[in-house]
C-alpha positions in Angstrom: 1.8 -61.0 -124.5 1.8 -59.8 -120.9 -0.7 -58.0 -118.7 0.8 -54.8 -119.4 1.0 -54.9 -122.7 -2.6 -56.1 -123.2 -3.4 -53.1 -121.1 -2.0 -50.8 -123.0 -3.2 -52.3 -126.2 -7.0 -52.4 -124.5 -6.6 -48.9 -123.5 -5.6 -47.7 -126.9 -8.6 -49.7 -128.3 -10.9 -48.2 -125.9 -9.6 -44.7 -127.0 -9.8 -45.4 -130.4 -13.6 -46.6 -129.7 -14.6 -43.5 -127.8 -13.7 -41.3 -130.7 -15.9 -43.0 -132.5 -18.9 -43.3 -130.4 -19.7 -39.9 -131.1 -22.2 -39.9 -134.4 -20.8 -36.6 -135.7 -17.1 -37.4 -135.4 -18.0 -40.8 -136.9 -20.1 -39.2 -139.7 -16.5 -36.9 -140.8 -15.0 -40.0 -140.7 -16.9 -41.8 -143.2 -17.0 -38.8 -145.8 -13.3 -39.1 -144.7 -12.7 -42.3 -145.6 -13.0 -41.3 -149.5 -10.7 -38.9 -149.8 -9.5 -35.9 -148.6 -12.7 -32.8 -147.7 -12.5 -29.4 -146.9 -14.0 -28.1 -143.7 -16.8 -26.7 -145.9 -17.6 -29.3 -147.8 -17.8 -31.5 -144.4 -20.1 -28.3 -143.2 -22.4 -29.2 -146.4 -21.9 -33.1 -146.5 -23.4 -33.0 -142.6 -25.4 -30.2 -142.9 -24.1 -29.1 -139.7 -22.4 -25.4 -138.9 -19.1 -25.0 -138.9 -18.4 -24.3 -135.4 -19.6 -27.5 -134.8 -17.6 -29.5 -137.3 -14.6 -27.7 -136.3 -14.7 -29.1 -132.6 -15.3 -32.7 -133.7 -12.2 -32.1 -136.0 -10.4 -31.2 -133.4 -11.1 -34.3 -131.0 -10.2 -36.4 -134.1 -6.6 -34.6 -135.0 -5.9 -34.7 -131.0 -6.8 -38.2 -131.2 -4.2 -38.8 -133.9 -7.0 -39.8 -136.4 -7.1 -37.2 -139.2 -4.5 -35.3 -140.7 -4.8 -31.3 -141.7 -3.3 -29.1 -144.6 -3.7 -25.6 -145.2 -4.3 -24.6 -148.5 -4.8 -20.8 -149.0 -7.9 -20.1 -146.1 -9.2 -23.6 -146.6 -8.1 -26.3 -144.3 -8.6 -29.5 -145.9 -8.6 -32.9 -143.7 -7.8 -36.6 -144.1 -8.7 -40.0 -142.4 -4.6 -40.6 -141.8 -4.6 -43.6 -138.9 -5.4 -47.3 -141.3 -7.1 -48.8 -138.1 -10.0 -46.1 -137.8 -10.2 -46.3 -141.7 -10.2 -50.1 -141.4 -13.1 -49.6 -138.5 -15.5 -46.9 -140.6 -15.3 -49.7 -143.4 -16.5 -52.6 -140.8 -19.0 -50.0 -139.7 -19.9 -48.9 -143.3 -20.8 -52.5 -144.0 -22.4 -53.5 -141.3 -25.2 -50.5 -141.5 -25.0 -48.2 -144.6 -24.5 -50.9 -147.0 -27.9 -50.8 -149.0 -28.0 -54.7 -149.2 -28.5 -54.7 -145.0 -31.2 -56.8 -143.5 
């Protein structure tokens, strides 16, 4: 692999690593990670307001992450890029998993 190449892969990871760095956009993609949600039930999963949800959904679809589908008025999401997915898991184990020390 050449210079340019690892550049451009570096600078994906990096941007793949800032949309996670935020706890709220990483929080929607945990609940994400087991299935489809609704934006309401990621408002109640989070406890957060929907306004606020909304914009972290946003950064995550513009960032190619999640995937959206209308349904009716509900918008349901879904964790669609494997390498975030494969990330929350690493993540997931490393500090949610109850058997952590």
């Amino acid at each position: 692999m050449d210079a340019e190449e690892l550049l451009g892969r570096a600078q994906d990871a990096s941007n793949l690593m800032k949309a996670l760095a935020h706890e709220g956009r990483l929080m929607i993609l945990c609940h994400l990670s087991s299935g489809e949600k609704s934006v309401t039930e990621l408002e109640n999963l989070l406890e957060s307001r929907q306004a606020a949800v909304s914009q972290q959904l946003a950064r995550l679809r513009l960032e190619g992450l999640v995937s959206a589908r209308r349904d009716g008025k509900a918008i349901y999401y879904t964790l669609s890029d494997p390498r975030a997915r494969r990330l929350v898991e690493v993540i997931y184990d490393m500090f949610c998993n109850s058997e952590r020390r």
